[in-house]
VEXKETI-739422 format. One record per residue: residue number from 1; x, y, z of N, C-alpha, C in turn. Coordinates in pm, whole numbers, plus 50000, padded with zeros to 5 digits. Layout:
R   guvex     n_u     n_v     n_w    ca_u    ca_v    ca_w     c_u     c_v     c_w
R     NUM       X       Y       Z       X       Y       Z       X       Y       Z
...
//
This chain:
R   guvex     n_u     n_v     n_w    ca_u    ca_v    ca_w     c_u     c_v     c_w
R       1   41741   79259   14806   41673   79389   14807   41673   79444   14949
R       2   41748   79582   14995   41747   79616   15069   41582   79660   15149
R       3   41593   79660   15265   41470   79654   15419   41447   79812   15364
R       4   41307   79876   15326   41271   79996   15335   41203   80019   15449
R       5   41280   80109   15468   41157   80204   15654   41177   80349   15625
R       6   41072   80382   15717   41034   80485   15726   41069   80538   15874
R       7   41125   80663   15891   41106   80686   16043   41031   80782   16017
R       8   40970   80799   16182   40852   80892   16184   40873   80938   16357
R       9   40929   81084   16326   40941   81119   16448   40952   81264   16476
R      10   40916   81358   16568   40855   81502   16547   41004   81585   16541
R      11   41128   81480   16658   41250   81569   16683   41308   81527   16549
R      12   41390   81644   16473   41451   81661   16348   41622   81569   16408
R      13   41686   81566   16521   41766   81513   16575   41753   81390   16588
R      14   41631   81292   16647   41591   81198   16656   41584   81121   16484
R      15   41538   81162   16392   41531   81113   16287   41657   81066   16213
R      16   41747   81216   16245   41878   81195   16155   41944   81111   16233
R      17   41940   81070   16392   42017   80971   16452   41963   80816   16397
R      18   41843   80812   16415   41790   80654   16359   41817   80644   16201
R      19   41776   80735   16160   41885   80732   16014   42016   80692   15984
R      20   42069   80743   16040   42227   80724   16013   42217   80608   16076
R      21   42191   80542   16206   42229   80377   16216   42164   80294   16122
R      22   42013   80311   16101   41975   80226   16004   42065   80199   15875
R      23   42110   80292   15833   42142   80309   15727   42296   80264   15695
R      24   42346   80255   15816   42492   80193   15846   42482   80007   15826
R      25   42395   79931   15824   42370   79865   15798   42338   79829   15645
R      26   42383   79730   15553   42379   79714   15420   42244   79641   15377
R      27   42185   79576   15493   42047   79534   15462   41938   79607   15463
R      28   41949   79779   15511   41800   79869   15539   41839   79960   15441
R      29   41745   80045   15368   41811   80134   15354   41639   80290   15387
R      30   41718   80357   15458   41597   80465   15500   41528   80550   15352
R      31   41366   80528   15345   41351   80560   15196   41254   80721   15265
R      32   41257   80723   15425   41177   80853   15411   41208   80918   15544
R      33   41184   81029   15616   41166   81083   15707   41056   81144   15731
R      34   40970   81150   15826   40843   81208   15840   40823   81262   16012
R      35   40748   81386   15996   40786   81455   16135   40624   81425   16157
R      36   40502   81381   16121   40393   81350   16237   40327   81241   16136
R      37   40203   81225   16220   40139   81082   16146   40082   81121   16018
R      38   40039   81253   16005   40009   81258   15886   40094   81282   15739
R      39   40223   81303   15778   40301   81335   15675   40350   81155   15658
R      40   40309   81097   15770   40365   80982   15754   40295   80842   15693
R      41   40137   80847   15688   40017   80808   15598   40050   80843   15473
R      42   40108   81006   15428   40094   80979   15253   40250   80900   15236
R      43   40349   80927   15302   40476   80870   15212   40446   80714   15254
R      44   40426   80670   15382   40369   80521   15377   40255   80464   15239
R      45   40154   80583   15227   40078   80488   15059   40206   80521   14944
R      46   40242   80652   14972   40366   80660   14856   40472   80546   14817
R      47   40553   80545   14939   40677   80482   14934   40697   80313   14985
R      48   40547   80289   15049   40539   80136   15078   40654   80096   15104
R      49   40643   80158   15252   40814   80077   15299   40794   79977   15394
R      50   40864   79879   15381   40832   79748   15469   40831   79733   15614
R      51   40978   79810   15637   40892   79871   15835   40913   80014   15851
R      52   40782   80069   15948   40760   80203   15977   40855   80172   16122
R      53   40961   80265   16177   40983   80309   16295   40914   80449   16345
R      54   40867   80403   16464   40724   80512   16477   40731   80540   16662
R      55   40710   80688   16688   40748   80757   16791   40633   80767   16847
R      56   40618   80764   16984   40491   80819   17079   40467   80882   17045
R      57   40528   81033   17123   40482   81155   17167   40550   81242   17041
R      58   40404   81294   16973   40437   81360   16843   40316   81439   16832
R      59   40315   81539   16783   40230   81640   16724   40098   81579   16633
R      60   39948   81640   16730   39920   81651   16589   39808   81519   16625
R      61   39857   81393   16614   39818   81245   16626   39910   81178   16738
R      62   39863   81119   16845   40035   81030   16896   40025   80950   16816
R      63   40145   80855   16845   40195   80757   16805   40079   80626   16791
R      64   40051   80607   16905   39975   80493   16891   39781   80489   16846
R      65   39747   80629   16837   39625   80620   16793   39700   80601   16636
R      66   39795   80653   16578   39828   80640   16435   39831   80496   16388
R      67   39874   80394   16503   39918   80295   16490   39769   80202   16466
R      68   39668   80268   16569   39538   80151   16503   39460   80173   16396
R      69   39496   80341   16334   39426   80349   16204   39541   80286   16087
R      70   39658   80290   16116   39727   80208   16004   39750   80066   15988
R      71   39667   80004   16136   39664   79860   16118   39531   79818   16076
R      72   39383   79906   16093   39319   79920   16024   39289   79913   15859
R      73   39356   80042   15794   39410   80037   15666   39472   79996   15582
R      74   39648   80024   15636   39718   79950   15587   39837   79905   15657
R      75   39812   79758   15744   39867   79662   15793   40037   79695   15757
R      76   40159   79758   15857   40239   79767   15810   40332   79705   15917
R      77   40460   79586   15942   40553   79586   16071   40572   79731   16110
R      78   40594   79748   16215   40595   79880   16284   40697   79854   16442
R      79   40814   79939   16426   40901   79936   16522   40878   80063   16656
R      80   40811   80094   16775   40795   80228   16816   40963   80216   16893
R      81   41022   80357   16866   41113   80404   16873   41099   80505   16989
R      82   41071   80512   17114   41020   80615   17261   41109   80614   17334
R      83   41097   80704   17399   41190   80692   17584   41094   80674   17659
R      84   40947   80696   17624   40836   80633   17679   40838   80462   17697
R      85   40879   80410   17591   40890   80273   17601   40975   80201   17693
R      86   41078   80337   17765   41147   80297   17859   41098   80317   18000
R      87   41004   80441   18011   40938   80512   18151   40825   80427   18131
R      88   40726   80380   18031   40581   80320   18070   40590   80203   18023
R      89   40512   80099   18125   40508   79970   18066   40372   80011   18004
R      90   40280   80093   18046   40160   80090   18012   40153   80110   17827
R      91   40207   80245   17831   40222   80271   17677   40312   80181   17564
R      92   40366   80133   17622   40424   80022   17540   40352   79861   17522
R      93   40250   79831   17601   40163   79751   17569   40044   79810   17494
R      94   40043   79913   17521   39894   79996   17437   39991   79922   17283
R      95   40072   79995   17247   40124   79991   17133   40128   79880   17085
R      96   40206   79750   17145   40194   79604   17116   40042   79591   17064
R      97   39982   79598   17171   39782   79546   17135   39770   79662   17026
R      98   39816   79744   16989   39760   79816   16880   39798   79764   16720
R      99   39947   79669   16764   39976   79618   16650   40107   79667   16649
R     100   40197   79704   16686   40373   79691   16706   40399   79566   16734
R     101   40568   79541   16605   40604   79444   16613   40689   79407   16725
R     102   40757   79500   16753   40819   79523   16889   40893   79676   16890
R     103   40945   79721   17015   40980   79852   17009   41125   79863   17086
R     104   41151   79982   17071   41344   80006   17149   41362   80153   17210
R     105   41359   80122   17324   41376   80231   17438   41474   80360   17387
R     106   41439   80489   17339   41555   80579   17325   41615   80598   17434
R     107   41750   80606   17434   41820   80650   17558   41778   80759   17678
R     108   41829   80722   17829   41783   80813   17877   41849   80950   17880
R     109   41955   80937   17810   42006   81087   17765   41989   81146   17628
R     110   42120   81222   17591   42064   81308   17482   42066   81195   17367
R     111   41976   81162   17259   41992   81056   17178   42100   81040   17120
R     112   42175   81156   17056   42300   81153   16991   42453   81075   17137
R     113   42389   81133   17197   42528   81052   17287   42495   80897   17328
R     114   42382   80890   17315   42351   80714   17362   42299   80659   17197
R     115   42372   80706   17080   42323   80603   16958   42362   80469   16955
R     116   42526   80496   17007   42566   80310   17012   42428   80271   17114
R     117   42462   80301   17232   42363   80204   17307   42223   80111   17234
R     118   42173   80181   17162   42049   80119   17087   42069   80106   16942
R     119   42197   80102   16902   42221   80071   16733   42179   79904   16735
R     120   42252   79850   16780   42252   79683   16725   42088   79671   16742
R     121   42037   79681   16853   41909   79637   16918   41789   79678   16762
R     122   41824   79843   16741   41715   79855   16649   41748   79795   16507
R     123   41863   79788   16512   41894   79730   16357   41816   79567   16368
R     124   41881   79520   16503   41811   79356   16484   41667   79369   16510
R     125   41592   79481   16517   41471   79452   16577   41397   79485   16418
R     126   41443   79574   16300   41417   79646   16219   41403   79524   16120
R     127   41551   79470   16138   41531   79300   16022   41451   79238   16087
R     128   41429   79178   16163   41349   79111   16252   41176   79111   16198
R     129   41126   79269   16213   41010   79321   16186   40995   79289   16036
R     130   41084   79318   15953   41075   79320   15764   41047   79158   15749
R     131   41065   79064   15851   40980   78945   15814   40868   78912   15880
R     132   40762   78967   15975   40655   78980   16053   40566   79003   15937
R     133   40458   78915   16003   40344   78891   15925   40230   78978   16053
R     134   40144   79127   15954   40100   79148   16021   39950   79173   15965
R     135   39849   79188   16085   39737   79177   16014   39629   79257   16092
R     136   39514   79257   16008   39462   79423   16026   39393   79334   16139
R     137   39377   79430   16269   39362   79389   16441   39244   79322   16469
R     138   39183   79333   16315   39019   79248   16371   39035   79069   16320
R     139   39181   79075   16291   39174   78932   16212   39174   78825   16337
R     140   39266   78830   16424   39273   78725   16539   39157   78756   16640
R     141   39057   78669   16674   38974   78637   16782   38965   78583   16901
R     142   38926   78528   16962   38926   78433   17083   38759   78411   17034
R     143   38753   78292   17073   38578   78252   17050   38520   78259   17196
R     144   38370   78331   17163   38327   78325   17317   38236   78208   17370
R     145   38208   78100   17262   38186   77986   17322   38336   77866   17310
R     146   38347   77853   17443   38501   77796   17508   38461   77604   17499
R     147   38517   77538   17430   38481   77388   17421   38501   77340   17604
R     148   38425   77237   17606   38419   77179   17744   38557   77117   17763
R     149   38607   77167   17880   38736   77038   17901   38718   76967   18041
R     150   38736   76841   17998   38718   76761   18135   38800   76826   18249
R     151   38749   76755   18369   38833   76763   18437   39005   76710   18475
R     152   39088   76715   18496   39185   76688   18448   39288   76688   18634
R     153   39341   76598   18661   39450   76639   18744   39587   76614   18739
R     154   39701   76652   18811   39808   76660   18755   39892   76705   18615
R     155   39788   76793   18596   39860   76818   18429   39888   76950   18409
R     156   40000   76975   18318   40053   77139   18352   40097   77161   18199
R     157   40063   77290   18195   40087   77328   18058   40193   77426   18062
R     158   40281   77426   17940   40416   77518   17946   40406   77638   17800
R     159   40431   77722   17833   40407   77822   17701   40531   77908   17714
R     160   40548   77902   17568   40685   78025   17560   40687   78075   17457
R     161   40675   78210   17449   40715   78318   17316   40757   78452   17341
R     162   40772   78518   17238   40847   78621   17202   40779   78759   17165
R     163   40855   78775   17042   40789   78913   16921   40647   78852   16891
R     164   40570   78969   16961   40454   78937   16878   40360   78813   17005
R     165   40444   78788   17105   40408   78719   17202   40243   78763   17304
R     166   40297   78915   17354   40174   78935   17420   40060   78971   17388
R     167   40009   78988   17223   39883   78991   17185   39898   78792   17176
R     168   39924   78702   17143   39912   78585   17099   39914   78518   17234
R     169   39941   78565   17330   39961   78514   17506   39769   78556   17555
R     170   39748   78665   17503   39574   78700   17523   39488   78621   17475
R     171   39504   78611   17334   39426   78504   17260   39402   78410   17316
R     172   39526   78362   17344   39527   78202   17399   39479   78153   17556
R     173   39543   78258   17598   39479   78234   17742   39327   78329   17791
R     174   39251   78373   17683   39137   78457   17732   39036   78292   17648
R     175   39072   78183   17549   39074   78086   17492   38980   77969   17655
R     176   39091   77986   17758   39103   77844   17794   38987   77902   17903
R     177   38932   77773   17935   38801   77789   18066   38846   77790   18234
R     178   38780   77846   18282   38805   77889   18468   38905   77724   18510
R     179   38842   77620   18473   38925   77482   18533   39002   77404   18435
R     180   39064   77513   18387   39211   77481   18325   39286   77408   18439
R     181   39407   77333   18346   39505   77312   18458   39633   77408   18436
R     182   39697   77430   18541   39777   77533   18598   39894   77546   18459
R     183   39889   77689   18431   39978   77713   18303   40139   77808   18363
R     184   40235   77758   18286   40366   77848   18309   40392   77893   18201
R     185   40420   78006   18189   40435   78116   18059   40572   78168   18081
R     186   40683   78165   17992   40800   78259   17971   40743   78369   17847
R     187   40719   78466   17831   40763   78587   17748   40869   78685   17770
R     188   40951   78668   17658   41037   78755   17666   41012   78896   17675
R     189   41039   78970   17759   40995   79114   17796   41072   79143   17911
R     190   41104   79296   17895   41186   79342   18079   41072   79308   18157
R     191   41175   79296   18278   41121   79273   18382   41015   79422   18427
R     192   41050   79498   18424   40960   79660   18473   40822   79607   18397
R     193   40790   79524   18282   40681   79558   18210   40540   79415   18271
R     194   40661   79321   18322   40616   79193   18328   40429   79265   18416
R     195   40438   79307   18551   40304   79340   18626   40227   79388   18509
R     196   40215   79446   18468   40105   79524   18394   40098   79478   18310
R     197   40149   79347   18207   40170   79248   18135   40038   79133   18206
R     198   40095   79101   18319   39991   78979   18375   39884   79052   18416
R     199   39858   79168   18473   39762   79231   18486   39674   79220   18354
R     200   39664   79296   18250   39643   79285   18127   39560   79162   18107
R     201   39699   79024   18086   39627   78889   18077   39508   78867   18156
R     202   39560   78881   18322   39463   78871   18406   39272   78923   18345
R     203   39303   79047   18304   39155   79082   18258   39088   79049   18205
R     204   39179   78980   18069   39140   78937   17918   39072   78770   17973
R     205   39123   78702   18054   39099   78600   18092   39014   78544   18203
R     206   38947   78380   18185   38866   78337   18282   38981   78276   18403
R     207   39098   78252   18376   39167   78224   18471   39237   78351   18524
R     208   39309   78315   18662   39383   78361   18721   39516   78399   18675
R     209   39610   78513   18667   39689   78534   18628   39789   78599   18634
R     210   39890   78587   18718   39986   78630   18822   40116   78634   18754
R     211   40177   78682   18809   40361   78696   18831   40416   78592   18907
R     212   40507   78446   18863   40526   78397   18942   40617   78459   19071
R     213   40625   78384   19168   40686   78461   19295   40803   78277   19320
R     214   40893   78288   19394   40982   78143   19401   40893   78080   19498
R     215   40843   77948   19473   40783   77889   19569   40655   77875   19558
R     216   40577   77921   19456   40451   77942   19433   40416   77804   19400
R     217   40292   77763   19434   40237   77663   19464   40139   77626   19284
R     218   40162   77531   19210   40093   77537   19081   39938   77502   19085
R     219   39833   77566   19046   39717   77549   19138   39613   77585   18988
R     220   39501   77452   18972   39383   77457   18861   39331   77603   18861
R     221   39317   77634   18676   39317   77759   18665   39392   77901   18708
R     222   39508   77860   18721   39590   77947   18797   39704   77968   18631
R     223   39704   78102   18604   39837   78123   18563   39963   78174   18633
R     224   40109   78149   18572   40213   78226   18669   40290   78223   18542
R     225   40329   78376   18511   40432   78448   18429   40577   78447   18454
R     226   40639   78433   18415   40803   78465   18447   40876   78560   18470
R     227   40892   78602   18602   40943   78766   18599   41076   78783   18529
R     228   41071   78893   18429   41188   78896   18360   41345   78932   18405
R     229   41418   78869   18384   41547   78861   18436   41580   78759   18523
R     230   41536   78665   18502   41498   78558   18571   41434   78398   18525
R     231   41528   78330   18553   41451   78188   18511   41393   78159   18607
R     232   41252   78058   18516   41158   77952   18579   41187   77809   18582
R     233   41200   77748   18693   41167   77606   18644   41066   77561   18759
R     234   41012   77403   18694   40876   77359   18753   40969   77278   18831
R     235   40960   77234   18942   40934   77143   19059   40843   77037   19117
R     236   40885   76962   19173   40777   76871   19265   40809   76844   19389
R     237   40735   76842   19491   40732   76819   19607   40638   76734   19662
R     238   40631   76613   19671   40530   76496   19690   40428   76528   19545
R     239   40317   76511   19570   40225   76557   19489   40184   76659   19464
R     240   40240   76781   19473   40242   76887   19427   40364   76963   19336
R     241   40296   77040   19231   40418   77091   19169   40417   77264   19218
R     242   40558   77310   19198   40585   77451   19222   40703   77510   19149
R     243   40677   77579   19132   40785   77673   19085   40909   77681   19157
R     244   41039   77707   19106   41176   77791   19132   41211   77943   19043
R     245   41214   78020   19108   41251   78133   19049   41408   78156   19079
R     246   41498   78214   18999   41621   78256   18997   41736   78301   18907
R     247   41839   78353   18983   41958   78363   18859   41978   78255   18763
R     248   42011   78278   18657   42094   78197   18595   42175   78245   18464
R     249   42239   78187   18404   42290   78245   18285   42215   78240   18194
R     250   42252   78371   18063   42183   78409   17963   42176   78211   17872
R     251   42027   78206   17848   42060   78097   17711   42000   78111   17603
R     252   42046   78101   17520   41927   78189   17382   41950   78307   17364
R     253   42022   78375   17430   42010   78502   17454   41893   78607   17550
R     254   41866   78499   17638   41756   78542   17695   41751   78469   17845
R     255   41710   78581   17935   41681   78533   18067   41523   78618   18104
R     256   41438   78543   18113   41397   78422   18165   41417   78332   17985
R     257   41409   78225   17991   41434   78146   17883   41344   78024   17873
R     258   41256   78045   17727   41166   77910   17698   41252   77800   17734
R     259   41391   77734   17687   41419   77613   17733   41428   77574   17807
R     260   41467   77669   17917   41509   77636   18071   41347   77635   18121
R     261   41252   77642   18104   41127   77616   18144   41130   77446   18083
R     262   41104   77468   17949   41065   77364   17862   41154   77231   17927
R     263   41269   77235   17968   41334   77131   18019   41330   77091   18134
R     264   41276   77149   18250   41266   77136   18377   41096   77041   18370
R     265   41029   77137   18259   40892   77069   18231   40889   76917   18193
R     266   40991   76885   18106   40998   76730   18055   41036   76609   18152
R     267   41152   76716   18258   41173   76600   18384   41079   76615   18458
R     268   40997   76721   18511   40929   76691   18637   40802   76633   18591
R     269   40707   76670   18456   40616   76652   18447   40603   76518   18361
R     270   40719   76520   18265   40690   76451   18144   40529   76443   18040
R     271   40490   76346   18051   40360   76268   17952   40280   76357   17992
R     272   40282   76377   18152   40099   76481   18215   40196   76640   18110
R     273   40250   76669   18063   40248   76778   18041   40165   76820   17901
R     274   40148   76956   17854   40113   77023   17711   40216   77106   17700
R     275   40302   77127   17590   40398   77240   17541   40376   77313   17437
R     276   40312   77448   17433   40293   77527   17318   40381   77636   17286
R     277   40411   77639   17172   40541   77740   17179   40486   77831   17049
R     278   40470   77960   17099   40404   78039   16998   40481   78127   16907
R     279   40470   78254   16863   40556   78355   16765   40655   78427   16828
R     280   40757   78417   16769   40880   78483   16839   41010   78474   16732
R     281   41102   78549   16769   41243   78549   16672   41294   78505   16784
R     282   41426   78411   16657   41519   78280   16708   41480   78148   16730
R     283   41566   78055   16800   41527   77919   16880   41525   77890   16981
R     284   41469   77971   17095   41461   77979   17220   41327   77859   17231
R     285   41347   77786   17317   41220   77665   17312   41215   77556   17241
R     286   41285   77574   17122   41242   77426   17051   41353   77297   17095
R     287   41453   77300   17140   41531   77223   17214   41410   77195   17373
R     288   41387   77212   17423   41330   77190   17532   41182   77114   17503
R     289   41124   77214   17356   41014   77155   17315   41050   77011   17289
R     290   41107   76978   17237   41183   76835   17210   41218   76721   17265
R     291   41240   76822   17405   41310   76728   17506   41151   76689   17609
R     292   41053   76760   17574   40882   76703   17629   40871   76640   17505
R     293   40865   76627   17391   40793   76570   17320   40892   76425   17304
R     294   41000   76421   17374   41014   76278   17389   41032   76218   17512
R     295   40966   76283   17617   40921   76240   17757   40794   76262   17729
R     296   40699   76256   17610   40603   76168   17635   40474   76254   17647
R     297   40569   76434   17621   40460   76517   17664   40373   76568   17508
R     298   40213   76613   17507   40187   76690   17372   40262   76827   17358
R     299   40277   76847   17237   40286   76969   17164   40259   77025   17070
R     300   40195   77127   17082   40153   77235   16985   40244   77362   16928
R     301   40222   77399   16824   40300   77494   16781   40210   77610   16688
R     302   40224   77747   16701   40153   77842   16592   40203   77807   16448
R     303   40105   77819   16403   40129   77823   16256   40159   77954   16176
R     304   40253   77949   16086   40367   78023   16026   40265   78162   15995
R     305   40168   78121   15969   40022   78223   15863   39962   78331   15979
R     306   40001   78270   16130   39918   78349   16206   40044   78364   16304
R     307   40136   78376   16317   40250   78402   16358   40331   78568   16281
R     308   40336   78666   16435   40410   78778   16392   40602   78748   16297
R     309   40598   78671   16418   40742   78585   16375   40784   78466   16381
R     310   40753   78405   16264   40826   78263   16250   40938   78182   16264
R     311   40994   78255   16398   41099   78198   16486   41080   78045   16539
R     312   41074   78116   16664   41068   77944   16759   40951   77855   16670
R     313   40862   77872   16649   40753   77769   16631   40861   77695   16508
R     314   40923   77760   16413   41023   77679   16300   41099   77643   16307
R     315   41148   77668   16389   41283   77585   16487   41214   77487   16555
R     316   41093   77447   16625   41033   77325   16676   41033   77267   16590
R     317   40913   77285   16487   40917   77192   16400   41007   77143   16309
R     318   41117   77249   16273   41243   77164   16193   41268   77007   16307
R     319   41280   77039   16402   41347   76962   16500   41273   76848   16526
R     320   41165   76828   16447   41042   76712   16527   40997   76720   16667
R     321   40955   76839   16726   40905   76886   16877   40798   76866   16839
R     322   40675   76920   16747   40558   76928   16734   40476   76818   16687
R     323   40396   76813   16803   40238   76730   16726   40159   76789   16628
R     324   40111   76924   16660   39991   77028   16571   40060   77125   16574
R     325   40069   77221   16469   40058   77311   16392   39912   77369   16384
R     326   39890   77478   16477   39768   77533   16402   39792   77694   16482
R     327   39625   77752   16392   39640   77873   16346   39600   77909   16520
R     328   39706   78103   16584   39658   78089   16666   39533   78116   16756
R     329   39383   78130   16591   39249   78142   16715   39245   78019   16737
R     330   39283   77916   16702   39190   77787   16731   39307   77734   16843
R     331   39441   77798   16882   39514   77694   16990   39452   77659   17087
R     332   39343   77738   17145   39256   77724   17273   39210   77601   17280
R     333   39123   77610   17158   39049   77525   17130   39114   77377   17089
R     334   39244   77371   17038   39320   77226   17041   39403   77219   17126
R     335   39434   77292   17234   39436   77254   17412   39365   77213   17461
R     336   39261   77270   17473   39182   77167   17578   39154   77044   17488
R     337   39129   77017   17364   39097   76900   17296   39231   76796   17311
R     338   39373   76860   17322   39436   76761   17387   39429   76711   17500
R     339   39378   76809   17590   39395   76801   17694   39304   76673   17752
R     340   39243   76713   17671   39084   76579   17707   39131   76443   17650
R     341   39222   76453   17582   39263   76318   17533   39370   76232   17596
R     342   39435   76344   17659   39570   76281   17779   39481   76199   17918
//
C-alpha cells in the first residue's frame, strides 16, 4: 500500500514541485495539496494521510504553531519542507520539539531549478517518517524527582541517535542529576544547528552542556556534543579522558558517526563505560554498541513503543549489543541505576 502525504504549502509552485518528486517514487503516492493550516486540518481528518509535508512561513497559521495543535489532536509523522530550515537553526528545533519527524531544507534558489538537489533526501525522509511512531507531546516526561546516584569515578557514558533524536536527547539528559559522570553524545544534525542544539539541552538540564571543542578535557556532570561534520573519539591521557575531534570518512552514511564514538569508547573505556543508543533511522551504532558490550561495557537501548524511529536501537538488539530495552521516560532513571551497580 502506497505512503499517503499531504503537502501543505502557501506557494502553488512549491506544492506542484514536492508533488511531482514524491510522486515519482512508486512507494508515496500524493493524496492532497493544501495552501494553509486550515485547509490542511480538514483534508488531514478527511484523507488521513500517513505523512503531512508541512511549510513554515504560510498564511493565516505558521507552520509550527499548526504543528502543536495537530500533535495535540491528531498525532500525525510530519516532514517540514522550509528554506527556513536552511537559514534558522532556531526554527527548525522549534519544529522538532513541536513534534517533526525530521525536515529538508528547500533550495537556496528558485525551487524548480534545485528539485534534484532535495529529491532523494525528501523521498528518504518521507519513507522514513511513514514508519515513526508519534505521540501527542504530553506523552514523554522527564520525572522531577531524579533517583540518587552514587558517586562514581572514571566512568563515561556514550549516547548516539538520530530522527527523532533531539526531543529524546532532552528527556534523557534533563533525566540525569548535577554529578553525573561525563556524557559524549553524537546526533546526527548539520553542523550550523549543533550550538543552539546544546544550548537548548544546556537549559533543559542539571548538567553542563557544551559543543565538544578537540582536546576537551571529560569532566563530572559535564556534557560534550559532536560538532557536525565531524567525528568524535574518546581518549586517555594518564588518568584522564578527552576527546579528539576531526576529519574522517563518511560511515553509516554519516559524519559525526555513532560507531566511530561507540568504538573508540570500548577501547579506551571498556567495563567503566554505559552505551545508550536511542531513536534513529538505519545502523549507525549498533556495531560499536557491540563492540562495548563485549569489552565489558553496560548497554541500554529505547524501546521500539517510545522510539520516533526504530532504527539503530533494532539493529543493536538484532546484534546482541543490549542489556535493557526500556521505554524512553524511564532511561534516566535505568542509568543511573546502572550506573550504581558498575
Amino acid at each position: 500500500m502506497a505512503i499517503k502525504v499531504l503537502v501543505v504549502d502557501d506557494s502553488a509552485t512549491a506544492r506542484n514541485i514536492l508533488s511531482e518528486i514524491l510522486n515519482s517514487d512508486p512507494r508515496i503516492e500524493v493524496v492532497g495539496l493544501a495552501v494553509d493550516a486550515f485547509m490542511a486540518r480538514d483534508m488531514i481528518v478527511a484523507l488521513k494521510p500517513n505523512v503531512v509535508c508541512l511549510d513554515v512561513e504560510m498564511p493565516r497559521m505558521d507552520g509550527v504553531t499548526f504543528l502543536y495543535k495537530l500533535m495535540e489532536y491528531m498525532p500525525t509523522p510530519v516532514v517540514m519542507v522550509s528554506s527556513l530550515t536552511r537559514k534558522s537553526a532556531k526554527v527548525t528545533l522549534d519544529a522538532l520539539e513541536a513534534g517533526a519527524v525530521d525536515y529538508v531544507a528547500k533550495p537556496h534558489s528558485n525551487i524548480y531549478d534545485g528539485k534534484d538537489e532535495i529529491a532523494e533526501e525528501l523521498i528518504e525522509k518521507v519513507v522514513s517518517a511513514s514508519k515513526a511512531i508519534v505521540q501527542k507531546r504530553a506523552f514523554i516526561t522527564s520525572s522531577h524527582v531524579k533517583p540518587r546516584l552514587a558517586e562514581t569515578t572514571q566512568k563515561v557514558i556514550a549516547i548516539g541517535s538520530s530522527t527523532g533524536g533531539t526531543e529524546a536527547l532532552k528527556t534523557v539528559l534533563s533525566g540525569l542529576p548535577k554529578n553525573s559522570p561525563p556524557v559524549l553524545i553524537v546526533q546526527h544534525m548539520p553542523n550550523s544547528f549543533i550550538p543552539s542544539f546544546a544550548a537548548r539541552l544546556n537549559e533543559a538540564s542539571e548538567i553542563d552542556v557544551q559543543v565538544a571543542k578537540n582536546g576537551d578535557f571529560l569532566e563530572m556532570g559535564k556534557a560534550l556534543i559532536s560538532p557536525g561534520g565531524l567525528h568524535m573519539v574518546l581518549r586517555r591521557s594518564g588518568a584522564k579522558y578527552y576527546v579528539e575531534i576531526g576529519k574522517g570518512r563518511v560511515i553509516n552514511g554519516h559524519c559525526p558517526s555513532v560507531d566511530v564514538l561507540f568504538n573508540s569508547v570500548s577501547k579506551v573505556a571498556g567495563a567503566n563505560a554505559l552505551g545508550v543508543i536511542l531513536t534513529g533511522m538505519g545502523n549507525d551504532g549498533a556495531r560499536g554498541l557491540f563492540n562495548m558490550h563485549e569489552s565489558g561495557a553496560k548497554t541500554i537501548a529505547q524501546s521500539e513503543k517510545s522510539c520516533v524511529v526504530f532504527g539503530m536501537p533494532k539493529e543493536a538488539i538484532k546484534l546482541g549489543a543490549v542489556d535493557k530495552i526500556v521505554d524512553l521516560d524511564k532511561i534516566a532513571a535505568s542509568m543511573i541505576a546502572t550506573l550504581n551497580s558498575m
